[in-house]
C-alpha positions in Angstrom: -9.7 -11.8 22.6 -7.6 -12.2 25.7 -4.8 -13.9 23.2 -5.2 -11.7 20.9 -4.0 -9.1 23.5 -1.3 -10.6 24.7 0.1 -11.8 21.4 0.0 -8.0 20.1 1.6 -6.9 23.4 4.6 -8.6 21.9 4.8 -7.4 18.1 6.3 -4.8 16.7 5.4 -1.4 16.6 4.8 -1.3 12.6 3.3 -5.2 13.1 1.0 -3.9 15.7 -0.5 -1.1 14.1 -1.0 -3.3 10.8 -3.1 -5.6 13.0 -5.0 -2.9 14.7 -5.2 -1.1 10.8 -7.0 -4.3 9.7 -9.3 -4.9 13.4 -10.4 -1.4 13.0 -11.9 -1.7 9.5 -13.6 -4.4 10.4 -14.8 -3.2 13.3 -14.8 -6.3 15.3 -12.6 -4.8 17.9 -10.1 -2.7 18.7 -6.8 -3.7 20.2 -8.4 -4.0 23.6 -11.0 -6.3 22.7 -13.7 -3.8 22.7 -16.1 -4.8 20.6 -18.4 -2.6 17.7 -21.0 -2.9 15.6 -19.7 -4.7 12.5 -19.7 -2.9 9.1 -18.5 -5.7 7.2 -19.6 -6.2 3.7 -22.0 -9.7 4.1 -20.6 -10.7 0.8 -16.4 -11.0 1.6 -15.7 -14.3 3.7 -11.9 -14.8 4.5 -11.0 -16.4 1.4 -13.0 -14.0 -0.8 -16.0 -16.2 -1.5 -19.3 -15.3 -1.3 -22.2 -17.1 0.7 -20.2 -18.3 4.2 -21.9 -16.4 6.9 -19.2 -17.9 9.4 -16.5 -15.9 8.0 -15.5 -12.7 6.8 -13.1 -10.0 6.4 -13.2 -9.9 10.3 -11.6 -13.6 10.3 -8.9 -12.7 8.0 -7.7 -9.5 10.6 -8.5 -11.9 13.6 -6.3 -14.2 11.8 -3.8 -12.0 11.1 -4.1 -10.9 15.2 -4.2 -14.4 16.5 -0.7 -15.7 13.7 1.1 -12.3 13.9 3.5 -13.3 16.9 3.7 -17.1 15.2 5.2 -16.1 12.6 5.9 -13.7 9.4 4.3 -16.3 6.8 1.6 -16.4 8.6 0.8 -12.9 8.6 1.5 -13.0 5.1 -1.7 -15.3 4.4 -3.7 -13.7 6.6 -2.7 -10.4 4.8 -3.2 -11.9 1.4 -6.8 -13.3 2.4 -7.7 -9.5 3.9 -6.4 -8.1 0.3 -8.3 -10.9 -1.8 -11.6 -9.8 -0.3 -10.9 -6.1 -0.4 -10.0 -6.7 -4.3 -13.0 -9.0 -5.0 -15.2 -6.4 -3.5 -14.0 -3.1 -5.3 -13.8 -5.4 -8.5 -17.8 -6.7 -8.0 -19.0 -2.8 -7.2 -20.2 0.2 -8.9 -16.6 1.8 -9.4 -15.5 -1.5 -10.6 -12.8 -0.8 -13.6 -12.0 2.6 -12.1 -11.0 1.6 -8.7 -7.1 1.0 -9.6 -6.0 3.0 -6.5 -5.9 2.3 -2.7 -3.6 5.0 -1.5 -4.8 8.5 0.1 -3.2 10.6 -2.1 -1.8 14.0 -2.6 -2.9 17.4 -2.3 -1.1 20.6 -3.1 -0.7 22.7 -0.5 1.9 25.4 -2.0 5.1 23.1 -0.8 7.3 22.6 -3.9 6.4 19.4 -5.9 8.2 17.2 -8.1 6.3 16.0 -10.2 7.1 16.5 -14.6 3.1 15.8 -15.5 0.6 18.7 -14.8 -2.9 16.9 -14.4 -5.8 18.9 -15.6 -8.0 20.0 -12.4 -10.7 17.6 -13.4 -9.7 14.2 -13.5 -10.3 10.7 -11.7 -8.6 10.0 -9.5 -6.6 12.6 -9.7 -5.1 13.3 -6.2 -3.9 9.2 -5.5 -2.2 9.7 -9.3 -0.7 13.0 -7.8 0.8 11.1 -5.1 2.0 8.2 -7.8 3.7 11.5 -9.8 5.2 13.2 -7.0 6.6 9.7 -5.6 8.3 9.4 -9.3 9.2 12.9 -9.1 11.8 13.6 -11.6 13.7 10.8 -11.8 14.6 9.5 -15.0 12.2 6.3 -16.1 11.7 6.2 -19.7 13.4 3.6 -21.5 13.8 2.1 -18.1 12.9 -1.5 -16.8 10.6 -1.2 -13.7 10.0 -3.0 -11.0 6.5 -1.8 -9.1 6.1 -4.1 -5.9 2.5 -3.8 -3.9 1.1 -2.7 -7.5 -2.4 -3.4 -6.0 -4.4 -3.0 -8.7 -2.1 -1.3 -10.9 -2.7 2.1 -9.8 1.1 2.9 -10.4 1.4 0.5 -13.2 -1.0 2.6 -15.0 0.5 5.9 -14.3 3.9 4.6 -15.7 2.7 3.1 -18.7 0.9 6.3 -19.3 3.5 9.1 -18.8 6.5 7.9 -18.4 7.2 5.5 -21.6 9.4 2.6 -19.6 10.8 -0.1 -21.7 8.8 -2.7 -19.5 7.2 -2.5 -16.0 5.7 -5.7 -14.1 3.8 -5.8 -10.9 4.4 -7.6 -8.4 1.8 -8.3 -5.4 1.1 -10.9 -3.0 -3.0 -11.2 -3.5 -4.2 -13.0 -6.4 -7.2 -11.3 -6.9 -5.1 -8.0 -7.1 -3.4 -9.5 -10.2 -6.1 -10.9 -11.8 -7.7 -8.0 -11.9 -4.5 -6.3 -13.3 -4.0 -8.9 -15.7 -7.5 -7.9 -17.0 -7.1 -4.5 -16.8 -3.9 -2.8 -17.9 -3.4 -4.1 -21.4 0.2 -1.7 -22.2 2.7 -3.2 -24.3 6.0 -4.0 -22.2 3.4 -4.4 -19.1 3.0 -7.6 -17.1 1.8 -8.9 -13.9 2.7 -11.9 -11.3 1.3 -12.8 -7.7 4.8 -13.2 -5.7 6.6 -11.9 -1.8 7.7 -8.6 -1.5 10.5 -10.6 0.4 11.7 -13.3 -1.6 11.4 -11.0 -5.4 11.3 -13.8 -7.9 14.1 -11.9 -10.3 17.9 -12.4 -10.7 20.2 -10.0 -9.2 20.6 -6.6 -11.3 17.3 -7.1 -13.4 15.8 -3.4 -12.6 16.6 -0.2 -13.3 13.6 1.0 -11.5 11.9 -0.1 -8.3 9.0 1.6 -7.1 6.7 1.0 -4.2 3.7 3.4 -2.7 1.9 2.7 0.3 2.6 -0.8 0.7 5.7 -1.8 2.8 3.8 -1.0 6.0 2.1 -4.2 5.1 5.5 -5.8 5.0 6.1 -8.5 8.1 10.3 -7.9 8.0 10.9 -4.9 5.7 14.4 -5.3 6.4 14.1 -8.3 3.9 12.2 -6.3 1.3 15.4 -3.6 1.6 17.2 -5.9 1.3 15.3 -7.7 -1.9 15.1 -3.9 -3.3 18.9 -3.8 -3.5 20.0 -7.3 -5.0 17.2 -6.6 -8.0 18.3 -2.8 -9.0 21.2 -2.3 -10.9 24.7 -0.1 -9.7 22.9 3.0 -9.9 19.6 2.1 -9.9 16.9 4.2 -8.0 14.6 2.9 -5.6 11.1 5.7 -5.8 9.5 4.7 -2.1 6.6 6.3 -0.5 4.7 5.1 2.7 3.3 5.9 5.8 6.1 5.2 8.7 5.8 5.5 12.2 7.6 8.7 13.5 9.1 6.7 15.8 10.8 4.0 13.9 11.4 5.9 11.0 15.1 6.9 11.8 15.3 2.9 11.8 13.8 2.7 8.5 16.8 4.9 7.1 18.9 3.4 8.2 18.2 -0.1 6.9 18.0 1.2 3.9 21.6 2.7 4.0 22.9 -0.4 5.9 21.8 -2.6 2.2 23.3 -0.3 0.2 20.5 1.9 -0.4 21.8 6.3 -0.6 19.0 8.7 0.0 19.2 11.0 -2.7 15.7 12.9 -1.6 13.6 12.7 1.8 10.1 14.8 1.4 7.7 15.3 4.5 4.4 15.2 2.5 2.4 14.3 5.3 0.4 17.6 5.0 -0.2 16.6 1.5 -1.7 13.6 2.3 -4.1 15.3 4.8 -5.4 17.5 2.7 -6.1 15.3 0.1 -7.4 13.0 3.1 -10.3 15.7 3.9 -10.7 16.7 -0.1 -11.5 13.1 -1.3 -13.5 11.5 2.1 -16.9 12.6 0.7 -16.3 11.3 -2.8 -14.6 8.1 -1.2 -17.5 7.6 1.0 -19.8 7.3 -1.7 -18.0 5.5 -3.7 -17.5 2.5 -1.3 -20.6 2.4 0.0 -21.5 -0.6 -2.0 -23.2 -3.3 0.2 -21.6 -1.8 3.5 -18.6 -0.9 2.6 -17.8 2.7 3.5 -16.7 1.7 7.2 -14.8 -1.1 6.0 -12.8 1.1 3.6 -12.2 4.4 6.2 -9.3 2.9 7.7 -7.6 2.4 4.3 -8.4 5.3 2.5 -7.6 7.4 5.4 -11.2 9.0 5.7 -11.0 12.2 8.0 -11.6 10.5 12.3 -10.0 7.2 11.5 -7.3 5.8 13.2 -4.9 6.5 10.2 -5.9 10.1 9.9 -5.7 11.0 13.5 -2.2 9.1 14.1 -1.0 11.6 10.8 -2.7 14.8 12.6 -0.9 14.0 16.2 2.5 13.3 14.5 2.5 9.6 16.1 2.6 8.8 12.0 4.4 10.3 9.5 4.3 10.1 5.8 7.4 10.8 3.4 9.1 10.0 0.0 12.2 8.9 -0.4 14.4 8.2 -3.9 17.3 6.2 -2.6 20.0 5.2 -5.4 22.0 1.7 -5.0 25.7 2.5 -4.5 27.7 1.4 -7.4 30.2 -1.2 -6.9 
């Protein structure tokens, strides 16, 4: 673990707390080499198999630890590893078809919201769709071709095919499993789904008129690239409907980027209350629900359960969480 400190001594700040993100829901270590009691599920291995008691989600964060000053693909596979198992997991457990979301959602807490749909007060899932509808706000997406990259498994997908009435939508993420379980899924005319790099989109220039993206570029090894990729795919005018969990820190930087590729921010919300809130409403119900063959520990980190890391970097303000709708220039 002494490498492992020394090579995250050198990452970024958003690179660093990815590798910590993963470490932690393992609970093999924390950045320091600490070590804890592991909570992880004995059926995940690295590569999403079963039956290797060698390997595990643990080896895909070490992994992604021990590669993340190497190099960006290589924290790309070790990211895409991590994701196959968490996928494989949810898809094998008791929530199985249901568990189309990974993000921690939205509560309201009397702040204005955006959102045109009104969810009834009972309804699955209902605070990580609010945070899908607020994120999509009141932008203009019917008839529209949408891009959604880091669809997961197809939370978002799902939420646009069923509100919104886009003239075609694809998902685009980097883990396999993600899609496959997509693919088998979300079965909306105009909808498809394909494993590919938020960094390299495999579409011609101009092919969007919508690209969305919720809680997933934190994942992103250069997200100057993915900017970047966001702009040459969205046509003059297009809008670009981003939410995520930044860094407070960086996330002048991040604003920045976007308006150096061309990339006007039309709307900037602080909903990192929101997310709170729903964090505390939803960690009893999440707890159960991913408590399938040792999983809860695993999946606090992610969902944002109240004491993770996540949660407490949101309550200090070391984290902050915010949507933006940027629109590409014209000309």
């Amino acid at each position: 673990m002494d490498d492992l400190t020394a090579r995250m001594a050198d990452l970024s700040p958003d690179r660093h707390r990815l590798v910590e993100r993963l470490l932690r829901a393992d609970g093999t270590a924390d950045a320091t080499g600490a070590h804890a009691p592991s909570p992880r599920p004995p059926s995940l291995t690295a590569d999403g198999e079963p039956g290797r008691s060698d390997a595990g989600l643990g080896a895909a964060a070490l992994a992604l630890g021990a590669e993340a000053a190497a190099g960006p693909e290589q924290v790309k596979a070790a990211t895409r590893r991590f994701y196959d198992a968490v996928s494989r997991h949810l898809t094998e457990s008791p929530a199985g078809s249901y568990a189309m979301f990974l993000n921690f959602g939205y509560a309201a807490d009397g702040s204005p919201e955006y959102a045109r749909v009104a969810l009834p007060e009972r309804c699955l899932n209902r605070n990580c769709i609010k945070l899908v509808l607020e994120t999509i706000g009141d932008a203009d997406v019917a008839g529209c071709r949408v891009l959604d990259v880091g669809c997961g498994r197809g939370g978002t997908v799902h939420v646009l095919a069923t509100y919104f009435a886009p003239a075609r939508v694809v998902g685009l993420d980097l883990s396999p499993s993600a899609i496959a379980f997509c693919r088998a899924r979300h079965r909306f005319d105009g909808v498809e789904f394909m494993q590919g790099d938020a960094e390299r989109l495999p579409f011609e220039d101009a092919s969007f008129d919508v690209v969305t993206n919720v809680e997933s570029s934190h994942s992103y090894p250069t997200i100057d690239r993915f900017y970047a990729e966001v702009a040459r795919v969205l046509v003059p005018g297009g809008a670009f409907l981003y939410t995520d969990l930044f860094a407070t820190a960086d996330y002048a930087a991040r604003t920045r980027q976007l308006a150096a590729h061309g990339l006007a921010i039309e709307l900037e919300r602080d909903i990192t209350r929101n997310v709170l809130r729903s964090c505390d409403e939803t960690a009893r119900v999440h707890g159960q629900a991913f408590r399938y063959q040792g999983g809860a520990a695993l999946m606090q980190s992610f969902l944002g359960v109240p004491g993770s890391q996540v949660y407490d970097e949101m309550r200090s303000g070391r984290s902050t969480y915010r949507i933006l709708r940027a629109r590409r220039l014209r000309g």
